[in-house]
VEXLUMMAR-849822 format. One line per 5 residues: number of its first residue (from 1); their letters; for each residue x, y, z of C-alpha. Coordinates in pm, whole numbers. Layout:
VEXLUMMAR-849822
NUM = a = X/Y/Z ~ ...
***
This chain:
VEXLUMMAR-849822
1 = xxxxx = -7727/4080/-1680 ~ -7694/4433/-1808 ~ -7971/4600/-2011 ~ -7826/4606/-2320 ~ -7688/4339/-2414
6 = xxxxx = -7923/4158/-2314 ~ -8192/4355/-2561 ~ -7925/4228/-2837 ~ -8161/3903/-2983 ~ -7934/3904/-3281
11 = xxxxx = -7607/4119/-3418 ~ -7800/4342/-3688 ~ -7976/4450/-3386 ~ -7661/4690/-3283 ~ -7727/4908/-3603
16 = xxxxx = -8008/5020/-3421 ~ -7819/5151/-3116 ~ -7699/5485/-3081 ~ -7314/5560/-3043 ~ -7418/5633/-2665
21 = xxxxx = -7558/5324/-2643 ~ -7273/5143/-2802 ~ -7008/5276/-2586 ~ -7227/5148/-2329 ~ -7263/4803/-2484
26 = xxxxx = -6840/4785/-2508 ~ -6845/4833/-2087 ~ -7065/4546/-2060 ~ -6944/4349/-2306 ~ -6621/4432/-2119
31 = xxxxx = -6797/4330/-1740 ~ -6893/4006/-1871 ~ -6568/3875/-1996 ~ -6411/3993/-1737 ~ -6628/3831/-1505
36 = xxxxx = -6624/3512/-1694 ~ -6286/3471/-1728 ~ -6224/3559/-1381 ~ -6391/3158/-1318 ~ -6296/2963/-1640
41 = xxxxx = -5963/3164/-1730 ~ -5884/3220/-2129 ~ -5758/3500/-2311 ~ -5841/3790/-2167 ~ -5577/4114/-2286
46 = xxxxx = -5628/4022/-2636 ~ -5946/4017/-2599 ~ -6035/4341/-2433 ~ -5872/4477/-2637 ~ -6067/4442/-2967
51 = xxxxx = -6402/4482/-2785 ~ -6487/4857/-2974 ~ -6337/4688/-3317 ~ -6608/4412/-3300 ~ -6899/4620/-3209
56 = xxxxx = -6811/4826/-3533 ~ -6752/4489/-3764 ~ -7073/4402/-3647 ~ -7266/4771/-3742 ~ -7107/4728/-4105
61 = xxxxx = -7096/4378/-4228 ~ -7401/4115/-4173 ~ -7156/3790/-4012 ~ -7438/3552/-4105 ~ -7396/3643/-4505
66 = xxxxx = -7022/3818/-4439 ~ -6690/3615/-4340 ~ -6565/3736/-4083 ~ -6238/3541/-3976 ~ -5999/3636/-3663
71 = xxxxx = -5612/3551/-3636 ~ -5544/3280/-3412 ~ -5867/3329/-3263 ~ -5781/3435/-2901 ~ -5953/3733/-2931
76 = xxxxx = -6330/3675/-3021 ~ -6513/3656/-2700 ~ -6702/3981/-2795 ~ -6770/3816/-3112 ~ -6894/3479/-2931
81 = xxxxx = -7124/3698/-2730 ~ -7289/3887/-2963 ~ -7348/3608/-3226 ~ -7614/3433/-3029 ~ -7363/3257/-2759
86 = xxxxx = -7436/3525/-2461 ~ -7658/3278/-2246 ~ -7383/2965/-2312 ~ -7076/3196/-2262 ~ -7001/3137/-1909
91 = xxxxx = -6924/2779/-1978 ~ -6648/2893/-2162 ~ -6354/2688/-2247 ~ -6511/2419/-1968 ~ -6586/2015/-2109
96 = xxxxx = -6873/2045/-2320 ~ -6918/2386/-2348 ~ -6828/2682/-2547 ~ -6465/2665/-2683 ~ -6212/2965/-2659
101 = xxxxx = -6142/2996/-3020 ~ -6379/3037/-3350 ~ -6527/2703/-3408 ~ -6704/2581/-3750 ~ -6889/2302/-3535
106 = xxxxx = -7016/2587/-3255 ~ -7190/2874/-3492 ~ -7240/2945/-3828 ~ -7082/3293/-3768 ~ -6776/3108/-3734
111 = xxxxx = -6671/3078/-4083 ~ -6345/2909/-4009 ~ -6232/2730/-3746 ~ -5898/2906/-3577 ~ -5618/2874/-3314
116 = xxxxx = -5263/2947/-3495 ~ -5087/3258/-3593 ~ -5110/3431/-3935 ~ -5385/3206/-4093 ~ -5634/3446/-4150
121 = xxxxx = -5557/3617/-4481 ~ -5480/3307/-4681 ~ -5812/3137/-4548 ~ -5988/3460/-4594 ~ -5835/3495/-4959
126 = xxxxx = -5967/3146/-5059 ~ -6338/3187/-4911 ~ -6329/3557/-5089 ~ -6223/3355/-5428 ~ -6457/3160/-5401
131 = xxxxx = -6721/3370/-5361 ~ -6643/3565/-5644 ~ -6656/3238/-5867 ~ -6977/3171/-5729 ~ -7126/3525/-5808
136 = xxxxx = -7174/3556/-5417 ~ -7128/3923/-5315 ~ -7035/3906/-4987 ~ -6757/4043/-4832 ~ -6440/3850/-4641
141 = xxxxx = -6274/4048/-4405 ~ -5971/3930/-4178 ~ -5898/4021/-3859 ~ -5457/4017/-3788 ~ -5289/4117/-3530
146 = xxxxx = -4935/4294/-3591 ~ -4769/4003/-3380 ~ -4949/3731/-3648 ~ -4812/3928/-3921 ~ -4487/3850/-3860
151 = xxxxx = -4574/3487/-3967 ~ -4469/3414/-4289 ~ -4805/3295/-4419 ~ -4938/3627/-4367 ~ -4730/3785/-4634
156 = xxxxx = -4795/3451/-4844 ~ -5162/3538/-4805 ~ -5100/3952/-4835 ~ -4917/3879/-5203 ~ -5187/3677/-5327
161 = xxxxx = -5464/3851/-5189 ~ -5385/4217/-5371 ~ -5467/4052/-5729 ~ -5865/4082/-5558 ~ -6083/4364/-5677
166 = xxxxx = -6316/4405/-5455 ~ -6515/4293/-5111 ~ -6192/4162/-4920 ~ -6085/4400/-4613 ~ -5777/4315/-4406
171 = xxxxx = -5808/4507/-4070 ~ -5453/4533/-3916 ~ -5486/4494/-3530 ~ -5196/4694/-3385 ~ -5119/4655/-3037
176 = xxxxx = -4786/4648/-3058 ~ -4779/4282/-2902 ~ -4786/3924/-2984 ~ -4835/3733/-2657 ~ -4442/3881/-2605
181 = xxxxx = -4348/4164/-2682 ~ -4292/4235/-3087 ~ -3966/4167/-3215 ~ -3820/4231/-3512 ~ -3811/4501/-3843
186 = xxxxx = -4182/4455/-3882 ~ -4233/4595/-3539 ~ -3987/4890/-3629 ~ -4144/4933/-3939 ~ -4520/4967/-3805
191 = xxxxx = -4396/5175/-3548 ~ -4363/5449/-3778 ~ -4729/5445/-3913 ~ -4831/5499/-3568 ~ -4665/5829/-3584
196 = xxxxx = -4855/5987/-3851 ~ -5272/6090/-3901 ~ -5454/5869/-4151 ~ -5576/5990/-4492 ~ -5955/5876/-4388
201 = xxxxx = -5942/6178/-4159 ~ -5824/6412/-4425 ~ -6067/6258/-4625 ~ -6371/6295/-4448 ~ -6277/6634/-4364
206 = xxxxx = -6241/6745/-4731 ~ -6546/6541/-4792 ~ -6749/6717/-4512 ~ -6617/7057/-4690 ~ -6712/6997/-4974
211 = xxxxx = -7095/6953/-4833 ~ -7124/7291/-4728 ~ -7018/7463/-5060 ~ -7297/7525/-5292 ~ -7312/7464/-5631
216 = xxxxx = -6956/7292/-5683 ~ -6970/7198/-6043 ~ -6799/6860/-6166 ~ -6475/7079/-6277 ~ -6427/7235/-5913
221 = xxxxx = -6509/6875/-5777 ~ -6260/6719/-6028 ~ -5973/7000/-5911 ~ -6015/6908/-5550 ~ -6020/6562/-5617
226 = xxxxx = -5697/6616/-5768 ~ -5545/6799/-5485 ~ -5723/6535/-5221 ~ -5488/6276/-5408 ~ -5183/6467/-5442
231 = xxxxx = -5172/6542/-5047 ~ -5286/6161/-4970 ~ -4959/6062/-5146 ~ -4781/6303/-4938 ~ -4947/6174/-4619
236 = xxxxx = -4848/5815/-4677 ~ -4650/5820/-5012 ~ -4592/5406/-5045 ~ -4561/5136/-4839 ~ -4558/4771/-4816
241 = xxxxx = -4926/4735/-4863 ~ -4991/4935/-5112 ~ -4714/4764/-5332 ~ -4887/4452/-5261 ~ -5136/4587/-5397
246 = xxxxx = -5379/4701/-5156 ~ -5564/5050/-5017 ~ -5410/5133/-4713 ~ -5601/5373/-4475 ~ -5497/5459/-4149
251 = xxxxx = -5374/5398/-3831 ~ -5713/5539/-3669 ~ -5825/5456/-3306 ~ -5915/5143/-3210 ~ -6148/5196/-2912
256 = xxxxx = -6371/5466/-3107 ~ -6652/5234/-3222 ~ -6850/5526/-3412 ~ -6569/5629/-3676 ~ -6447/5253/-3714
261 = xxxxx = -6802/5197/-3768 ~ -6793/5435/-3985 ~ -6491/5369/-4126 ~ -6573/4971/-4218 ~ -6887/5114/-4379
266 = xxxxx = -6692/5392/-4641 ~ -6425/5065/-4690 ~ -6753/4844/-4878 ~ -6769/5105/-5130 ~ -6354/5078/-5233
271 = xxxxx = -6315/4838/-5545 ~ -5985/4690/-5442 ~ -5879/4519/-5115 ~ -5824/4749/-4859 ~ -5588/4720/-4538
276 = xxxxx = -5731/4933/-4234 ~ -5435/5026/-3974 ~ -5623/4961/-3679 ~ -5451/5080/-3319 ~ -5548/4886/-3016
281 = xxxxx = -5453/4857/-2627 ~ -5432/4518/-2508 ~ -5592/4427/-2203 ~ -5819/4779/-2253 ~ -6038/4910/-1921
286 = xxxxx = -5899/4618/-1723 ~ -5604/4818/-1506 ~ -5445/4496/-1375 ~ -5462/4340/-1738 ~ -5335/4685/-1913
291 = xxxxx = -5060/4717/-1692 ~ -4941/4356/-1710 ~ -5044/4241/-2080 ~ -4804/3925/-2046 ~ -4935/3751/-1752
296 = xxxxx = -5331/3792/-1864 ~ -5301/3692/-2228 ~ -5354/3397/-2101 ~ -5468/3360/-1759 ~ -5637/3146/-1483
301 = xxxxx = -5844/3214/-1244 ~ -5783/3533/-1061 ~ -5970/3790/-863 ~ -6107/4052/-1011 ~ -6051/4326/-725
306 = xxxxx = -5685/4272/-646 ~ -5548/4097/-1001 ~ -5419/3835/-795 ~ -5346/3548/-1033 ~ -5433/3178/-884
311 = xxxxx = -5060/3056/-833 ~ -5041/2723/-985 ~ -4701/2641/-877 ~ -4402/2498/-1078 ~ -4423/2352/-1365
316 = xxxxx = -4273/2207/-1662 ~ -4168/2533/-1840 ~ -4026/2683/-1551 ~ -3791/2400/-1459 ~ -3693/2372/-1819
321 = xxxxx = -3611/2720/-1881 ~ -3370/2779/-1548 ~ -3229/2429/-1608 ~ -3133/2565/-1939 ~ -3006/2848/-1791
326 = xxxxx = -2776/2664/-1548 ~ -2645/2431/-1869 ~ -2542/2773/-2062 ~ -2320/2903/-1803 ~ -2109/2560/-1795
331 = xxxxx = -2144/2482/-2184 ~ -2063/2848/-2404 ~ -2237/2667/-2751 ~ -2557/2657/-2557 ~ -2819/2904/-2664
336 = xxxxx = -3226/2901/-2682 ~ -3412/2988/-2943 ~ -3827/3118/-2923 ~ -4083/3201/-3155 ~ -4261/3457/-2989
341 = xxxxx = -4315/3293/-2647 ~ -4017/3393/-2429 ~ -4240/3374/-2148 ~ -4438/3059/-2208 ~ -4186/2842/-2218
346 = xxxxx = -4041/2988/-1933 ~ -3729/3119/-2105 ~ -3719/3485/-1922 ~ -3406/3429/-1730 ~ -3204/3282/-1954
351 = xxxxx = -3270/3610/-2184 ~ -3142/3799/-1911 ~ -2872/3635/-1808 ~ -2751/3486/-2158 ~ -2903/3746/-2373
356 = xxxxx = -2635/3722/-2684 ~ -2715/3361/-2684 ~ -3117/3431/-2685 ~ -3300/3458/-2976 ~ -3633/3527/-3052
361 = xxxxx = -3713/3533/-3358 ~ -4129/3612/-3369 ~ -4431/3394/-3520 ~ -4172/3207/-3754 ~ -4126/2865/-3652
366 = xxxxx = -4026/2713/-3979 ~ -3738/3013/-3970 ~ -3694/2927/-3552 ~ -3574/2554/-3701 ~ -3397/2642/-4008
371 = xxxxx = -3242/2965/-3851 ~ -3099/2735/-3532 ~ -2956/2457/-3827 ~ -2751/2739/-3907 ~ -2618/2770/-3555
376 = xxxxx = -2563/2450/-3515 ~ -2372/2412/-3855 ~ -2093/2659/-3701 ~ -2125/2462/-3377 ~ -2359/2579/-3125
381 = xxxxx = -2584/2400/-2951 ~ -2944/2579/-3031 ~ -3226/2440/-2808 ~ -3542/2576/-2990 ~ -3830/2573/-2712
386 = xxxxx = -4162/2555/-2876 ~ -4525/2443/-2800 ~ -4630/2078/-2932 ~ -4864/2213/-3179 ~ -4676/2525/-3277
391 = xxxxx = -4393/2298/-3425 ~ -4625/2110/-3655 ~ -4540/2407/-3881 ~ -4187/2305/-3928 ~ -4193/1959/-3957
396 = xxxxx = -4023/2012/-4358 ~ -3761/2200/-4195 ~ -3649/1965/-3907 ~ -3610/1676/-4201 ~ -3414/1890/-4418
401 = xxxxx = -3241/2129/-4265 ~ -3129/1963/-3964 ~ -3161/1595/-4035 ~ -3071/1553/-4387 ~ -2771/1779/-4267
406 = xxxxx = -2684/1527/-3952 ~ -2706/1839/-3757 ~ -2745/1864/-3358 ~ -3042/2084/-3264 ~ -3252/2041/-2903
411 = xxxxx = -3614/2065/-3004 ~ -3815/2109/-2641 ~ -4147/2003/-2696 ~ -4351/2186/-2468 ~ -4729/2167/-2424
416 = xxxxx = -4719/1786/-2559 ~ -5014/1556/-2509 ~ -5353/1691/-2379 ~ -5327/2044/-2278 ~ -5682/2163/-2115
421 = xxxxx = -5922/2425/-2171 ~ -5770/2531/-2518 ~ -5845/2228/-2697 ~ -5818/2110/-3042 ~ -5606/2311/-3209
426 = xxxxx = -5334/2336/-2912 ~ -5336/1953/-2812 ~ -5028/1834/-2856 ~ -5127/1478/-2993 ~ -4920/1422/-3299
431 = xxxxx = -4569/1506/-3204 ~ -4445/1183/-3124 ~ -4625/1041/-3432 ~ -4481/1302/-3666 ~ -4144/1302/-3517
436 = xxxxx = -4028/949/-3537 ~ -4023/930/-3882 ~ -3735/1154/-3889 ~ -3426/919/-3933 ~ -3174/1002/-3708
441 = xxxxx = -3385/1119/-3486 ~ -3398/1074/-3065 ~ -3701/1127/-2869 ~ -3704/1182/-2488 ~ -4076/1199/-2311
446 = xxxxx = -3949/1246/-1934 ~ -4205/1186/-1638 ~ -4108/1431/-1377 ~ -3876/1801/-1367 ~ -3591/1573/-1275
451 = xxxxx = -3601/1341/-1585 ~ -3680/1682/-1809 ~ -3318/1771/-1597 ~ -3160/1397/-1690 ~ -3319/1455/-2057
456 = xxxxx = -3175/1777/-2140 ~ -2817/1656/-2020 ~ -2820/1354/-2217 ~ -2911/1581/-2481 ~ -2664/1819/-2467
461 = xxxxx = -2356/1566/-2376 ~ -2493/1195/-2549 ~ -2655/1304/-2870 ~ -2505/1408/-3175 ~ -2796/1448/-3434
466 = xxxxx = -3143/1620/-3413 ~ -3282/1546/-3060 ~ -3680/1597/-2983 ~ -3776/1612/-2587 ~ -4128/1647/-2488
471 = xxxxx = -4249/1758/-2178 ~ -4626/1840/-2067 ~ -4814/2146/-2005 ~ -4857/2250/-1601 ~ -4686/2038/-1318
476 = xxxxx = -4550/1705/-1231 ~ -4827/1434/-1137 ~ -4736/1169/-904 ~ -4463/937/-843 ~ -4415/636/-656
481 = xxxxx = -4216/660/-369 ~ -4030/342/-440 ~ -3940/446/-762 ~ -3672/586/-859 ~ -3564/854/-1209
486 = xxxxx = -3269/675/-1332 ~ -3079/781/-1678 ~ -3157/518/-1812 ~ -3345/423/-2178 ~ -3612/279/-2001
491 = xxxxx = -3713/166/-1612 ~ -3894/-132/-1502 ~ -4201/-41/-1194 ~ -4326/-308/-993 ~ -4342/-697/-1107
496 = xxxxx = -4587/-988/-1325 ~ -4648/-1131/-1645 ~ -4909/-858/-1746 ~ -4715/-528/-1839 ~ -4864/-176/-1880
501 = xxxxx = -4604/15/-2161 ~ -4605/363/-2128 ~ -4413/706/-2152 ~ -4403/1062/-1985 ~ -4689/1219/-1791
506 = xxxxx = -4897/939/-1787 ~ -4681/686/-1590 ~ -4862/813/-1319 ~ -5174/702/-1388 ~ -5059/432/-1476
511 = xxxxx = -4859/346/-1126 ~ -5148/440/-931 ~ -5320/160/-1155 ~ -5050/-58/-1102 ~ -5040/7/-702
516 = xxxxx = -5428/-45/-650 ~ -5449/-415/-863 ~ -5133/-534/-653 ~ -5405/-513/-361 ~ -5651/-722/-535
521 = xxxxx = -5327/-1030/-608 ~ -5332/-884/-949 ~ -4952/-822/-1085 ~ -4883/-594/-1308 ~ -4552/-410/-1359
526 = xxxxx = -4524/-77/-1584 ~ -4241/-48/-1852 ~ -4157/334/-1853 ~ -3997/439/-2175 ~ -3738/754/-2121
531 = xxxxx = -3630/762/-2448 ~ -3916/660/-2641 ~ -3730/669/-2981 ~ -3582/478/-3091 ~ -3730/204/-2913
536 = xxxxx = -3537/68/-2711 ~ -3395/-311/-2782 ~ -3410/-356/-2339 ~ -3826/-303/-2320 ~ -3891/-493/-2660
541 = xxxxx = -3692/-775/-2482 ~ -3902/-716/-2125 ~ -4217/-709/-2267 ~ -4166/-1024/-2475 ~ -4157/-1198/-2122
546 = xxxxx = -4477/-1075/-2050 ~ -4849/-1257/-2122 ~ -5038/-973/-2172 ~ -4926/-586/-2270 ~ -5121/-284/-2246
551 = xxxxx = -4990/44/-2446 ~ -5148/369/-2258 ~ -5000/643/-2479 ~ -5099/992/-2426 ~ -5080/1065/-2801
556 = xxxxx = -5200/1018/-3149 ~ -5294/584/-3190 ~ -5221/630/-3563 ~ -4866/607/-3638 ~ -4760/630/-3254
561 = xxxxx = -4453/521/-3046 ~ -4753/216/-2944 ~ -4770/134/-3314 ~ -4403/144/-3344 ~ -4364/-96/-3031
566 = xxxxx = -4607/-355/-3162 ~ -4481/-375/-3478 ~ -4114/-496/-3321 ~ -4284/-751/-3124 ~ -4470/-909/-3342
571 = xxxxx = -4127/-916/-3549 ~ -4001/-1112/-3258 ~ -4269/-1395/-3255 ~ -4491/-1229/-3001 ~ -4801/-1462/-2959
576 = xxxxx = -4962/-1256/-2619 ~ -5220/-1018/-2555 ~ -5137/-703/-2661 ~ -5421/-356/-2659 ~ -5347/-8/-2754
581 = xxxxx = -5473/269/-2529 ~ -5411/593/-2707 ~ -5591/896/-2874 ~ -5806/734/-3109 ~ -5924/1006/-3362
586 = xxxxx = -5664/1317/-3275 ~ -5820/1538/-3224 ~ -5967/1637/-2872 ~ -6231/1865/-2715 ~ -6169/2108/-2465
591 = xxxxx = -6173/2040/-2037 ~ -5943/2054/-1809 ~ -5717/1714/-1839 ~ -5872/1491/-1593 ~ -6186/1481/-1771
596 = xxxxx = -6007/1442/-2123 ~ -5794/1175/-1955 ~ -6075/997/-1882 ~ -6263/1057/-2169 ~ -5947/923/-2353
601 = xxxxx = -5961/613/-2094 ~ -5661/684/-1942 ~ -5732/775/-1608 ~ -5617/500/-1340 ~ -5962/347/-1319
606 = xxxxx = -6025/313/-1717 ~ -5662/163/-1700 ~ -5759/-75/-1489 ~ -6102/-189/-1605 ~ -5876/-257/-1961
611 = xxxx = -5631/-416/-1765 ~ -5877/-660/-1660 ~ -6082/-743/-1921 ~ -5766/-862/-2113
***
C-alpha cells in the first residue's frame, strides 16, 4: 500500500499535505481503484474521473460536520477511500462488503444514500433547509454530473434551491457524458461555457494585483471593484444559473486539485448559492478507460495491462436489442426509445440501422413514457427500453398517459429481479408489483432469449394496449432439455399433485428442483407463467388440481403476481397448501446473484427443503 495514503488516518489529515503531495495522493488513489476494480468490477470512468475534485472537497469542507452528497453515486470510490473505508475497500461491491454507491447504513460521511440520476440538489436543498432552521452552519454541497442534469428533478431542485442565501454549493461535473454520450440542448448549451475562461481567474488575478499596490485607499479599491464587475458581466453576461438565482463561476479544470482547492475554499465566503463549472475527463490516467469511456463505466473484471474486458457472453440486452432491430425492418411503426442508455440495453444497432426511428431522449424517463404516448397516439409502435428500477420514475405517466389513453406502448423491462453487485437501489424487485395495477395492462416475464423473441412478437402483433415485458440482467440460466418455449400463456413442466408456480429467470431453479426430487419418488411439476398478467384463467385452473403449491417469485412478496395468484384461488374454493417464496422486505444487499438467490431462498436446494417441509 502506497505511502500516502496510507499516512491518511482521517480526511482533515489532507489539509496538511502539500500540493506535491496531493498530486501524488490522486495517482494512488488512482492505482488502488484501478486495481480493485480490476477483481470486483464497478464504476470505474466516472470514477477516475473525479479523483482531483474529491481530494479538493475534502481540503475545504470537514464531510463529518459538511454534507457532501454525489449524483447517482457511481462516482465516490475516492470518497469511500478517504473517509475511513481504505482497509474494507477491496471488498467492494462483493456480499457483505462495501457497496458501490453512498450508503447511510455504511458511514456517517454518507449523508444520503444514492444510486439514481439528478437527486442530488433536491436532497441537498432539503438537508441545507434544514440546517438553516436548526441554526446549524454547515455547508451542503452537491456533486452533478452534466448527464444527471438533464433529469428533470435537477432543475426542480436548481429553482428551489436559488431562494438559499448562503452555505449551499452546487459543483457542476462536466464531462461531457452520461454513461452515453450527452444528448440534447443542454449538452449544446454547456458546450459553449467550455469555450470561454472563468471569472475566478480574472478574479484572483485582479485580486493578486491589487496585493502588490501600496496604499490603495477604499475609493481606488471601490473603482476597481467597479470595473472587476463590469468585465465579469462581460465574461459571462447571464445564464441559466444565474437567473435561477445562483453565482456561477467557471468552467475551471477539473484535475488541478490546488486551485479547486482553492477555489471550494473562496466559494464558503459567497452569501448566496453558488454553481462551480467544473470540467472533468472520464476515465482520467486510465488509457484503456479514457479511450473507451462506454465500455468501463461500468465494467467487469478485466486486466489491467491489455484492457481486455472478461467477455461474459450474450445476454438478455443483446438479444433484445437486434431482435428489435430485425422487427423494425418488417414493421415501419416500430421504433425504440432510451433514456440515456443506448448501450445498456443493447440498442446500438438498431440506432444505426433505424436511426430516424431511434430516440434518445437523456435522464428523462417520465418524458421517455409520455414522449413515446405521443408516438403511439399517431400510430407508431414505441418500445421504450429501460432498466427495472429506472422506470419506477414514471410509473404516473404509464397510468395516464398511455393507459388512461388505451394507448399501445412496449415497455422492456430490463435489469428486472435481482441484479448483482449494484444492489439496492438497482434491484429490480417491484416492477411486477407496481405494474399490475395498471388496468389494461399485459405483463410478459420470458425465461430464455427465445421467449424474450416469442414475447416481443406477441407484443407487437397480439396486444393492443400498454404492454410491460421483463427480462433479467446477464444471460440465460438453464433449461430442461425436455422442455420446450411454446407461445403460449403459460406451460406445464414435469407431473404430481404438488406444483411449484413460477415466472421468468427463475424457472430454472426451479426445474433443477423439480428434476432432483423426481429421483427421490417425489413429484412435483412447475407451472411456468409467460404472461404473468393477467393471470391466466389455464394455471388458476391447473393449480386448483394440485395438493400443495409453492410460489417462488423473484420479486417484491407484497403486492406480487404470487399475491395476485392466491387471491384467485382462494376465490375458487382452494382448501390446499399453498407458501409464498418471494422477496420478503424489497429491498436487497449487494452479491453477485447466486448468493442473493440463496439468501432470498430461491436457489434449487432452498426450493427444495420448502418443498418438503410442506
Amino acid at each position: 500500500m502506497s505511502n500516502i495514503l496510507s499516512s491518511l488516518k482521517s480526511p482533515d489529515m489532507i489539509n496538511n499535505l502539500s500540493e506535491n503531495e496531493k498530486v501524488e495522493l490522486c495517482t494512488e488513489l488512482r492505482k488502488r481503484i484501478i486495481e480493485t476494480v480490476s477483481e470486483t468490477g464497478g464504476h470505474l470512468a466516472s470514477n477516475l474521473g473525479v479523483i482531483e475534485l474529491t481530494v479538493a472537497l475534502l481540503s475545504a469542507f470537514d464531510p463529518y460536520k459538511d454534507s457532501i452528497i454525489f449524483d447517482v453515486g457511481h462516482q465516490v470510490y475516492a470518497y469511500k477511500i478517504l473517509t475511513g473505508r481504505n482497509e474494507k475497500f477491496s471488498t467492494l461491491r462483493t456480499y457483505g462488503g462495501i457497496s458501490g454507491f453512498p450508503s447511510r447504513e455504511e458511514s456517517d460521511c454518507d449523508p444520503f444514500t444514492t444510486g439514481h440520476s439528478s437527486t442530488s440538489i433536491s436532497s441537498a436543498l432539503g438537508i441545507s433547509v434544514a440546517n438553516t432552521i436548526r441554526n446549524d452552519d454547515a455547508y451542503t454541497v452537491a456533486v452533478i454530473g452534466d448527464g444527471s442534469l438533464t433529469g428533470g428533478l435537477a432543475f426542480e431542485g436548481l429553482n428551489n434551491a436559488g431562494r438559499l442565501k448562503k452555505n449551499f454549493i452546487v459543483i457542476l461535473n462536466d464531462n461531457e457524458m452520461a454513461i452515453s454520450k450527452n444528448v440534447g440542448s443542454l449538452a449544446t448549451y454547456l458546450g459553449y461555457f467550455r469555450t470561454r475562461p472563468g471569472y475566478i481567474k480574472f478574479k484572483e488575478s485582479i485580486e493578486s494585483t491589487m496585493e502588490k499596490i501600496p496604499l490603495v485607499g477604499k475609493f481606488s479599491a471601490s473603482v476597481i471593484r467597479g470595473i472587476k464587475n463590469g468585465i465579469k458581466e462581460d465574461i459571462y453576461s447571464k445564464n441559466i444559473f444565474t437567473d435561477l438565482g445562483f453565482a456561477y463561476y467557471g468552467p475551471f479544470d477539473g484535475h488541478d486539485v490546488e486551485k479547486l482547492s482553492r477555489t471550494l475554499k473562496n466559494a464558503k465566503e459567497i452569501d448566496k448559492p453558488i454553481l462551480i463549472h467544473v470540467r472533468t475527463v472520464k476515465g482520467k490516467g486510465f488509457e484503456y478507460a479514457e479511450e473507451n469511456p462506454n465500455i468501463f463505466h461500468g465494467v467487469g473484471r478485466f486486466d489491467i495491462n491489455s484492457g481486455e474486458v472478461k467477455k461474459a457472453g450474450d445476454n438478455f440486452s443483446a438479444v433484445f436489442g437486434r431482435e428489435l432491430t430485425r422487427l423494425a425492418f418488417g414493421n415501419k411503426n416500430v421504433c425504440a426509445v432510451t433514456a440515456a442508455m443506448c448501450e445498456g440495453t443493447g440498442l446500438t444497432d438498431f440506432q444505426k440501422k433505424h436511426s430516424d426511428r431511434f430516440f434518445d431522449v437523456g435522464i428523462a424517463e417520465e418524458h421517455a413514457v409520455t414522449f413515446s404516448a405521443g408516438l403511439a397516439r399517431k400510430g407508431m409502435v414505441p418500445f421504450f427500453a429501460v432498466y427495472s428500477t429506472f422506470l419506477q420514475r414514471a410509473y404516473d405517466n404509464l397510468i395516464h398517459d398511455i393507459a388512461l389513453q388505451n394507448l399501445k406502448a412496449v415497455i422492456c423491462v430490463d435489469r428486472a429481479g435481482v441484479v448483482g453487485e449494484d444492489g439496492r437501489t438497482h434491484h429490480g424487485m417491484f416492477d411486477a408489483a407496481y405494474l399490475k395495477s395498471i388496468p389494461t395492462i399485459a405483463i410478459y416475464s420470458p425465461t430464455s432469449f427465445d421467449e424474450l423473441k416469442t414475447a416481443m412478437s406477441r407484443a407487437l402483433n397480439e396486444e393492443t394496449s400498454l404492454t410491460a415485458i421483463r427480462y433479467p440482467r446477464g444471460s440465460e440460466l438453464y433449461k430442461p432439455e425436455d422442455f420446450e418455449t411454446s407461445a403460449k400463456d403459460f406451460d406445464v413442466y414435469g407431473e404430481g399433485d404438488t406444483a411449484i408456480i413460477t415466472y421468468g429467470r427463475i424457472f430454472s431453479n426451479c426445474a433443477i428442483a423439480s428434476g432432483e426430487l423426481k429421483e427421490e419418488n417425489i413429484k412435483v411439476k412447475v407451472i411456468k407463467l409467460n404472461k404473468i398478467y393477467p393471470i391466466p384463467s389455464g394455471a388458476v385452473t391447473e393449480a386448483l388440481n394440485c395438493k400443495k403449491l409453492l410460489f417462488v417469485e423473484e420479486g417484491s412478496k407484497n403486492g406480487g403476481i404470487a399475491e395476485s395468484f392466491a387471491l384467485k384461488l382462494i376465490e375458487e374454493g382452494y382448501s390446499g397448501k399453498m407458501k409464498i417464496t418471494a422477496a420478503e422486505k424489497g429491498f436487497v444487499p449487494h452479491g453477485n446473484m447466486q448468493q442473493l438467490l440463496k439468501e432470498l431462498k430461491m436457489d434449487k436446494d432452498s426450493i427444495k427443503e420448502t418443498l418438503k417441509s410442506l
